[in-house]
C-alpha positions as CSV (number, residue, x, y, z in Angstrom):
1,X,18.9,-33.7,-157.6
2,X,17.9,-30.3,-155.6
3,X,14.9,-29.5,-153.8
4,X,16.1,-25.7,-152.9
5,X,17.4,-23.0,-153.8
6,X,20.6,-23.6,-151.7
7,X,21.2,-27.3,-153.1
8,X,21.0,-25.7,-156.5
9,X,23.9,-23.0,-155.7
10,X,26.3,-25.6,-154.1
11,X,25.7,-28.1,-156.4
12,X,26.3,-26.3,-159.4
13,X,28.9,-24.6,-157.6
14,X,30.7,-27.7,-156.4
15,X,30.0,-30.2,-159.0
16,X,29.8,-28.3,-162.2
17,X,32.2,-24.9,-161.8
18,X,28.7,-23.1,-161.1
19,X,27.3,-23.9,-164.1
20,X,23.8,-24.8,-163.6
21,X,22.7,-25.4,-166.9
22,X,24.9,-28.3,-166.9
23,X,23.3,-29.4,-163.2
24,X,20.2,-29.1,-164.7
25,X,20.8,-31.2,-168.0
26,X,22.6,-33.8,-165.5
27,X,19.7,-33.7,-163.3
28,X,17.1,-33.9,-166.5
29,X,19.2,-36.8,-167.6
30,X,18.3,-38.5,-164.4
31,X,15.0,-37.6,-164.1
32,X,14.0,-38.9,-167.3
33,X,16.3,-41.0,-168.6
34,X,16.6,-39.6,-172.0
35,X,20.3,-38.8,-173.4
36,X,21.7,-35.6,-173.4
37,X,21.6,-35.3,-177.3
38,X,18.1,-36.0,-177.2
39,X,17.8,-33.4,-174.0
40,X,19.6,-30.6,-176.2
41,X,17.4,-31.6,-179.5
42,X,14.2,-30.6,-177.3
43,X,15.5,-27.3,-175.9
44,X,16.5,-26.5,-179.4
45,X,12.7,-26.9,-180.8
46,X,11.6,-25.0,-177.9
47,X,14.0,-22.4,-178.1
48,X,13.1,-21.4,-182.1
49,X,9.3,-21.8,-181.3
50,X,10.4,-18.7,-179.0
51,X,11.8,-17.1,-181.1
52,X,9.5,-17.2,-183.9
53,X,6.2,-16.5,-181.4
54,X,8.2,-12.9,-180.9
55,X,7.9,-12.3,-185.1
56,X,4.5,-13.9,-185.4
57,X,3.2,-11.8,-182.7
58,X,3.9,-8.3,-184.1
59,X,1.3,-8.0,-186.0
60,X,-1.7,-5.8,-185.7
61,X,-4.7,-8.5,-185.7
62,X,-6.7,-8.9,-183.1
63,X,-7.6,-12.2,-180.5
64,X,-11.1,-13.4,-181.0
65,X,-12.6,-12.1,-178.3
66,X,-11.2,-8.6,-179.3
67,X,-9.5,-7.5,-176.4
68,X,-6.1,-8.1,-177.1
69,X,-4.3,-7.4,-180.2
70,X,-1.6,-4.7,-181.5
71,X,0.0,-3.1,-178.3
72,X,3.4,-5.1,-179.4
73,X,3.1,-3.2,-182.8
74,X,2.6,0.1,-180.9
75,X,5.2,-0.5,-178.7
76,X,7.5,-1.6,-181.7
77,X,6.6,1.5,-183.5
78,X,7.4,3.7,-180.3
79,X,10.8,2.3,-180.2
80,X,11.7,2.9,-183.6
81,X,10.9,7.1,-183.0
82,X,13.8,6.9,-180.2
83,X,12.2,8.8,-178.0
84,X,11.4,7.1,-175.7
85,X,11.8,7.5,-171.7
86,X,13.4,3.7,-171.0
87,X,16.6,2.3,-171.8
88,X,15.3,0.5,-175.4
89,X,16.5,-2.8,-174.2
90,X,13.7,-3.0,-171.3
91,X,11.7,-2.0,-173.9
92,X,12.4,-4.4,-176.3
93,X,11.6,-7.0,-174.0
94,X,8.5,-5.2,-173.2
95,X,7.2,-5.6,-176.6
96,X,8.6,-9.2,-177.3
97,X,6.9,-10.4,-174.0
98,X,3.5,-8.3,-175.3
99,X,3.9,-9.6,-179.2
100,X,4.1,-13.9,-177.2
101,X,1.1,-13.1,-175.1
102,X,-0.9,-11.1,-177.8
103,X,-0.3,-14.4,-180.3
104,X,-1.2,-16.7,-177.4
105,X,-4.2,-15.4,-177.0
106,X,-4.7,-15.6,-181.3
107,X,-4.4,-19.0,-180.5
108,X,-0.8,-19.1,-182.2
109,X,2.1,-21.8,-181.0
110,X,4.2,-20.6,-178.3
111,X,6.4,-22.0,-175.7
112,X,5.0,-22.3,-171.8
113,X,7.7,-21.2,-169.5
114,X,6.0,-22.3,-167.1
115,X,2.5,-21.6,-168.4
116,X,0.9,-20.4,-171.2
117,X,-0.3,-17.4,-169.5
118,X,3.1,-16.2,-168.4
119,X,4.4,-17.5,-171.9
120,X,5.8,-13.9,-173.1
121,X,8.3,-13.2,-170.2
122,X,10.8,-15.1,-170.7
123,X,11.2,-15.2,-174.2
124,X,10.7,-12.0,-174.3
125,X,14.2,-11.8,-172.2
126,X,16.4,-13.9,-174.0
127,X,15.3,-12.7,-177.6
128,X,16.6,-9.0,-175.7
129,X,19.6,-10.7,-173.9
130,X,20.5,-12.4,-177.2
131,X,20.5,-9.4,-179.4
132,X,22.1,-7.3,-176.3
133,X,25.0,-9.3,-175.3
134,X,25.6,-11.5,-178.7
135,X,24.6,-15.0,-177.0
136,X,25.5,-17.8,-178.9
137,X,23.4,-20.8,-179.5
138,X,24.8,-22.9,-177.0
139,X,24.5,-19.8,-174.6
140,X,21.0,-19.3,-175.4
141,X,19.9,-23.0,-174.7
142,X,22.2,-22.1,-171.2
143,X,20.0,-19.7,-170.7
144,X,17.1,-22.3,-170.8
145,X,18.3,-24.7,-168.5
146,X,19.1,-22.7,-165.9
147,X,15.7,-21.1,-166.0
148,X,14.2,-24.2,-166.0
149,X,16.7,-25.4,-162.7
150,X,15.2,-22.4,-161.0
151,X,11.9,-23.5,-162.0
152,X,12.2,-26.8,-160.9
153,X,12.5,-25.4,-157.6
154,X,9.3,-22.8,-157.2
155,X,7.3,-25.1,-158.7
156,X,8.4,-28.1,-156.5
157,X,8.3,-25.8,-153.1
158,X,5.4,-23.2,-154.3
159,X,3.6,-23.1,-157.4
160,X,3.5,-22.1,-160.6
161,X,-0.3,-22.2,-161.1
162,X,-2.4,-19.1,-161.4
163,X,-5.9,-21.5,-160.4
164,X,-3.3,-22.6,-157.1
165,X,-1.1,-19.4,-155.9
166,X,-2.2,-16.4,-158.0
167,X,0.1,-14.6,-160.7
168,X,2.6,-14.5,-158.5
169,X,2.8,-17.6,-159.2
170,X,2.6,-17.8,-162.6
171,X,4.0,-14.3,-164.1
172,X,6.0,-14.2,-160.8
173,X,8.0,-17.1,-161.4
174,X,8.6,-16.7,-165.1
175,X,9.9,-13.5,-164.6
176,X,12.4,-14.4,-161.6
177,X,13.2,-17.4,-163.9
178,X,14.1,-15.3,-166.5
179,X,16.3,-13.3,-164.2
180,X,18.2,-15.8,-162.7
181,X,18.9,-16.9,-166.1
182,X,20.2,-13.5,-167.8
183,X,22.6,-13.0,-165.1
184,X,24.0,-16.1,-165.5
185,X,24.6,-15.5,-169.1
186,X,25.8,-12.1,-168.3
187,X,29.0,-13.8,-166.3
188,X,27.3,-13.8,-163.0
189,X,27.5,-15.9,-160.5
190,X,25.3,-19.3,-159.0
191,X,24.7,-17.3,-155.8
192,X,23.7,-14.0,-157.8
193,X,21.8,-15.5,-159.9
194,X,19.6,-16.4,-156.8
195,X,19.7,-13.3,-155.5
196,X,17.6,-12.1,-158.9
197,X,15.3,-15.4,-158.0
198,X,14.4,-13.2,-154.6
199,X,14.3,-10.0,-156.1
200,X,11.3,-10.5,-158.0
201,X,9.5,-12.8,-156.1
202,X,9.5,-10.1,-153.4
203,X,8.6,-7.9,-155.5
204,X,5.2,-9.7,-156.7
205,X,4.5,-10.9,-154.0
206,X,0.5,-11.4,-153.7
207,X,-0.3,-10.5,-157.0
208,X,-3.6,-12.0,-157.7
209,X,-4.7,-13.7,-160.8
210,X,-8.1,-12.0,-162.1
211,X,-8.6,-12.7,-165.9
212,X,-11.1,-10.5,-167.4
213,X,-13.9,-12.9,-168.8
214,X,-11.7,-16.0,-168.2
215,X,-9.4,-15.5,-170.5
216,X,-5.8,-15.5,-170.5
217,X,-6.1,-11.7,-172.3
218,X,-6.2,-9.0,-169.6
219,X,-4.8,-8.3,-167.7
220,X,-2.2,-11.2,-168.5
221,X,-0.5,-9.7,-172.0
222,X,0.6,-6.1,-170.0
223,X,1.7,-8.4,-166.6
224,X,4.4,-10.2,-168.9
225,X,5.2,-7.1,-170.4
226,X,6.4,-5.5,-166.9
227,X,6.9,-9.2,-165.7
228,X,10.2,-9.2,-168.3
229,X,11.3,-5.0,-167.5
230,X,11.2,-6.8,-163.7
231,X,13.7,-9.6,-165.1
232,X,16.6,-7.1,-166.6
233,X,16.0,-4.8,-163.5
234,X,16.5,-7.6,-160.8
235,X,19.7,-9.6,-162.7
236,X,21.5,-5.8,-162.8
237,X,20.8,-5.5,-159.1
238,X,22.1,-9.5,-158.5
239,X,25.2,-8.4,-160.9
240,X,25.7,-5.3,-158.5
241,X,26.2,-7.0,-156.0
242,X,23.4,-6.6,-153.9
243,X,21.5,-9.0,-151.9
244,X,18.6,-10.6,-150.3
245,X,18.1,-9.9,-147.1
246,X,16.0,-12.7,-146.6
247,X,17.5,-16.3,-147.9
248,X,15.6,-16.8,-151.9
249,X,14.2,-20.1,-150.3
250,X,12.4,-18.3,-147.3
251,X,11.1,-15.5,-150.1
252,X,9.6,-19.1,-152.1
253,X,8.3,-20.2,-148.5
254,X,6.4,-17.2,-148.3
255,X,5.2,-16.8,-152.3
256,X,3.8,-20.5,-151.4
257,X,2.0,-19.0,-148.0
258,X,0.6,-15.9,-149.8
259,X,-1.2,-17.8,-152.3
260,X,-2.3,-20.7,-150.2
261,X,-3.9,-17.4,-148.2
262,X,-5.5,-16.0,-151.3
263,X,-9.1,-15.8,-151.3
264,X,-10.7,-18.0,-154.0
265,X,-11.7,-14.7,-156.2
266,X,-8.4,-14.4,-156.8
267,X,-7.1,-17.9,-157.7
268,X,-7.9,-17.4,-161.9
269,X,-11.8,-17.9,-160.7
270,X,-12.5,-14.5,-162.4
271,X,-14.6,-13.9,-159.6
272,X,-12.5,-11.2,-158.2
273,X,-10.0,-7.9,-159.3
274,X,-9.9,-6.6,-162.3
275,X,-12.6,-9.5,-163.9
276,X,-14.9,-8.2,-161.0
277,X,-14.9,-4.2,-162.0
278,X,-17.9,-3.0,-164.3
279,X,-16.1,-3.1,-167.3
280,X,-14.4,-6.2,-166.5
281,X,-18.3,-7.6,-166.2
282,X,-19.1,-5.5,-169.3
283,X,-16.4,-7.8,-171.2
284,X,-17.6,-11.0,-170.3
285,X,-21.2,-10.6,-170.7
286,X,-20.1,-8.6,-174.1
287,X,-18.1,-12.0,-175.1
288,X,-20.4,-14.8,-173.8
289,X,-23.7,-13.4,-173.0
290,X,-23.6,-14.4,-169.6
């Protein structure tokens, strides 16, 4: 078992030839006590309920409460002109993280990684990653388990609770998660693979969780979105070569500090940010009558 970010690097490193989706199924295995057939059979049903969410959420309908709906379609349809201004692969996982969070909100089946609000990140980047660099099956449920040994870690030593440590906690992991995870499947190493961990946590950090009306809508769908383009951004930084100046398990020390700090308007109260602008008012008193 590791309680930080270092353990995880030397452990995989030492023990397992750096592979730290095998630390994690070892440490999963101990954890639960269920077999490794039966540890695989899980990530597998997990892994096609992401990949379906993608296709079920490129349609055009709208959530109930109308104020999601339809931007994965648009940003599908942009794509396909090839004009666009990104490299298409950050855009690809833009609209897969957009088409998850839009069919979340329709009340459709996805997969929380870690929560249902930051659902569409990583997803978003291993559909990309898989289509980009030909994973394999057993690569892809890699991909999954090392994201998940990351996780493990935030969520032990911070949070991964919008209501507890803001977004940065919740779209903030996922999408440092997911970046760990592609530049392991990209050939990278345990220690850069880390370095990605940092990247993005830095990056978000003190980024407040204000749901319009209370919903998991807006501005949740669009923070996925950019959550993922932060994920492929970060890992080709880590696979540069470049690092943290400050250790990854200092930068989780401080995403834990900032959101303890947060003001309770900006803890998923919707009390505060964008829920707490006219319109954002204008939405909720348009949806419940309050």
């Amino acid at each position: 078992m590791f309680h930080t970010i270092e353990e995880l690097v030397k452990q995989a490193d030492q023990q397992f030839g750096g592979n730290i989706a095998e630390l994690m199924i070892a440490t999963e295995i101990e954890m639960t006590g269920r077999s490794r057939e039966d540890i695989l059979m899980i990530m597998s049903r997990h892994l096609q309920v992401m990949k379906e969410s993608v296709q079920k959420g490129l349609t055009s309908t709208k959530s109930i409460s109308g104020l999601t709906g339809g931007d994965a379609l648009k940003m599908d349809n942009y794509i396909k002109q090839g004009k666009s201004l990104a490299d298409t692969t950050i855009l690809t996982a833009v609209r897969n993280a957009m088409a998850i969070n839009e069919l979340n909100a329709k009340m459709g089946l996805v997969c929380a990684t870690p929560t249902a609000g930051s659902a569409g990140c990583l997803p978003a980047v291993l559909t990309t990653a898989i289509d980009k660099l030909s994973l394999s099956e057993k690569e892809q449920l890699d991909f999954l388990f090392t994201a998940g040994a990351f996780g493990l870690v935030i969520g032990n030593n911070a949070s991964i609770s919008g209501a507890e440590g803001g977004c940065q906690a919740e779209v903030g992991s996922a999408s440092a998660m997911s970046a760990a995870a592609l530049v392991k499947v990209a050939g990278g190493t345990a220690f850069q693979a880390s370095q990605a961990i940092a990247f993005v946590i830095k990056n978000l950090l003190g980024l407040i969780c204000d749901p319009v009306a209370g919903l998991v809508e807006v501005p949740c769908v669009k923070r996925n979105a950019l959550g993922a383009s932060f994920a492929l951004v970060a890992a080709d930084m880590a696979l540069a070569g470049i690092y943290s100046q400050i250790p990854v398990d200092e930068v989780i020390d401080a995403m834990y500090q900032v959101g303890s700090a947060l003001p309770t308007a900006f803890r998923e109260t919707a009390e505060g940010g964008l829920a707490a602008t006219p319109t954002g008012r204008h939405y909720s008193h348009e949806i419940f009558g309050e």
